[in-house]
Steps between C-alpha positions, in 0.01 A plus 500: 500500500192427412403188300272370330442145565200351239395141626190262370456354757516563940363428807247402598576277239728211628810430256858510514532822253205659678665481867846582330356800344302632813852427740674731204253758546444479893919532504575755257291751708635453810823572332333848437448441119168585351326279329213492203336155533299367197317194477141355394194578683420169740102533552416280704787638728414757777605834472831553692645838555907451316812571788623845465733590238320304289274614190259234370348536144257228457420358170283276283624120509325156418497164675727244418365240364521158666645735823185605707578790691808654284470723234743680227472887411420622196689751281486833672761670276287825437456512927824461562632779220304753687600384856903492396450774315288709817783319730772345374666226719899506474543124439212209453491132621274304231442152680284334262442426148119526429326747283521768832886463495557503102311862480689596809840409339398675231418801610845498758722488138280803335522711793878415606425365805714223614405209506582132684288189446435184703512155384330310773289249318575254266218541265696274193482211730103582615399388178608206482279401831219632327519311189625694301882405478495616131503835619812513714755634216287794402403577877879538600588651166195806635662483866869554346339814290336649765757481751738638244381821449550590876795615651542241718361156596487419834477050573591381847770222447882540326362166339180655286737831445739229331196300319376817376799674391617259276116488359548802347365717811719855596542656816440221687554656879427227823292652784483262782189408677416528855284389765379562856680330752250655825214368292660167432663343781531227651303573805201506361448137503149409621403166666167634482514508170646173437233353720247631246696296210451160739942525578648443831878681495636248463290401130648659168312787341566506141446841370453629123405917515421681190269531194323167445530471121635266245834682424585434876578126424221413752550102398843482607378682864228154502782269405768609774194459778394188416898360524531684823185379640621145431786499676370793809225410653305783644570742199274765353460694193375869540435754218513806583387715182206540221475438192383355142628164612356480841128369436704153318700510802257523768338198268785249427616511889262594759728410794739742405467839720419806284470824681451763233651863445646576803668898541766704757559319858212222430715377146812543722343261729412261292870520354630449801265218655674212238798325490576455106439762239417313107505747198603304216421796220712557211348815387623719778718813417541511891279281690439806845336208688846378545665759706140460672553144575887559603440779733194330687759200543336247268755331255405525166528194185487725195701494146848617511375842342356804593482565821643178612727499257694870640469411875452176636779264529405140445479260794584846707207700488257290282538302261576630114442235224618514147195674236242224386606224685206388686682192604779663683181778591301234715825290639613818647173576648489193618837479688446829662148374640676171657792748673361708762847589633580652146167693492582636859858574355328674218278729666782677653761543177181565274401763741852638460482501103223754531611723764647836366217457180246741625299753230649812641828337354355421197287864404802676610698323219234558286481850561870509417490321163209736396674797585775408325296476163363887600896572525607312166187696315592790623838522385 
């Protein structure tokens, strides 16, 4: 086939839908498919030359504000008309909801083209970390109309498919996520590394990885530290990530260990140098850093949705904790800090979770569901 997959935002930006996207695109052609990529023009990225099978149509986008470094596009519904129109992609994958994916969307329905969306971002709960709480009803009220008018929309979990369809969203279809288990193993643990945080292997590295930002629940990452630190001597806390947040961060707690973006084997290294994985957010539609943590053998403490909600089996692989109860959030992380036999223990299973989850799995599913929409329009 060949698809058209229209995205606001990829690498060399660092995000979970921007890595998702980009493992979509990277799998779909080795399955032979062809593929029209379309996304904003980064320009303070260098050129790179896109994989074969892959045509990229580059166009105008914005920065985000409050989000150095990541942009949205900007309606390119005239561009588009004449590139599906020159050559016409059998199916498209729409993975975000900006101004770029509205026109996109728009023009799929005028010209027939099939159509399947992705809801990877929680944008009615982002307001509400930016002030603007006020704004959640009519934000998910947009997300529900634009979604609808696809043919499909695509969320990772059975649980958001269930919260969505009975919010008044159709076609809700789950497509799994995956991750790279050669990248993140185990075995990349560095003592070198460690060393360079002041921990012996026998200290605790306490690890958050992702965006530094204030829908993270960054406060609740502070809290759990300080009530391991008190009862586990030796204990660090490393932040791996940037963000809007970071500068207070760096601020409030200088002995803390931040380290900054970190990308391919270097983040898997980091992953894989600590011992206890925090990521307290509740604005996840997935939460990738997860299946990141798992497979490099660090047990995760996140809320019993998500990511952690489909796989990990509490007091198993990690721990899972009921939604927005920090409480039971920081006594978990807690108890799993104090029990190195359980961590060990947890390393192993966790690494088991994640094992059969790789992205060829997950694009060639993908490729399925979208050629089914090319079959059902064609009939």
């Amino acid at each position: 086939m060949r698809i058209a997959v229209v995205t606001e935002t990829y690498p060399p930006e660092i995000n979970g839908v921007a890595l998702t996207v980009r493992g979509f695109v990277d799998q779909l052609t080795r399955l032979g498919h062809g593929v029209q990529l379309v996304r904003p023009r980064q320009p303070a990225a260098p050129a790179a030359e896109p994989p074969n099978n892959v045509h990229e149509t580059l166009v105008a986008g914005a920065r985000i504000p409050r989000y150095p470094g990541l942009r949205f596009g900007l309606p390119a519904a005239r561009r588009l008309r004449a590139l599906w129109t020159r050559e016409r992609p059998d199916t498209a994958y729409i993975a975000t909801e900006g101004p770029l994916g509205y026109s996109a969307l728009k023009v799929a329905i005028e010209l027939g083209i099939p159509a399947a969306t992705g809801f990877h971002t929680r944008f009615d709960d982002f307001v509400a970390h930016y002030g603007a709480a006020w704004l959640t009803p009519a934000v998910f009220a947009w997300l529900r109309r634009f979604h609808n008018r696809a043919n499909a929309t695509l969320v990772p979990t059975r649980e958001l498919r269930e919260f969505l369809s009975s919010n008044g969203f159709d076609n809700v279809r789950v497509l799994s996520r995956g991750v790279d288990t050669v990248q993140f193993a185990p075995q990349r643990r560095d003592p070198a590394l460690r060393a360079e945080w002041s921990l012996d292997e026998d200290d605790l590295a306490v690890l958050f990885v992702g965006r530094i930002a204030p829908e993270k629940n960054l406060d609740l990452v502070v809290r759990s530290y300080d009530a391991i630190r008190a009862v586990v001597p030796g204990t660090r806390m490393v932040w791996i990530g940037d963000g809007p947040a970071l500068a207070r961060l760096r601020r409030d707690h200088p002995g803390h260990v931040f380290c900054g973006m970190q990308r391919g084997i270097e983040l898997a290294r980091h992953f894989a140098s600590g011992d206890l994985f925090l990521f307290p957010s509740v604005t996840e539609t997935f939460g990738n850093v997860t299946l990141e943590a798992l497979a490099s053998g660090v047990p995760p403490v996140a809320f019993n949705y998500g990511a952690a909600g489909e796989l990990v089996r509490d007091g198993i692989d990690g721990r899972a904790v009921p939604m927005h109860d920090a409480d039971a959030f920081v006594a978990a992380a807690v108890a799993l800090a104090i029990d190195r036999p359980l961590r060990a223990s947890m390393r192993v299973s966790g690494r088991q979770v994640v094992a059969n989850l790789s992205h060829a799995a997950v694009a060639h599913a993908l490729a399925d569901l979208l050629e089914g929409l090319r079959e059902r329009r064609a009939a």
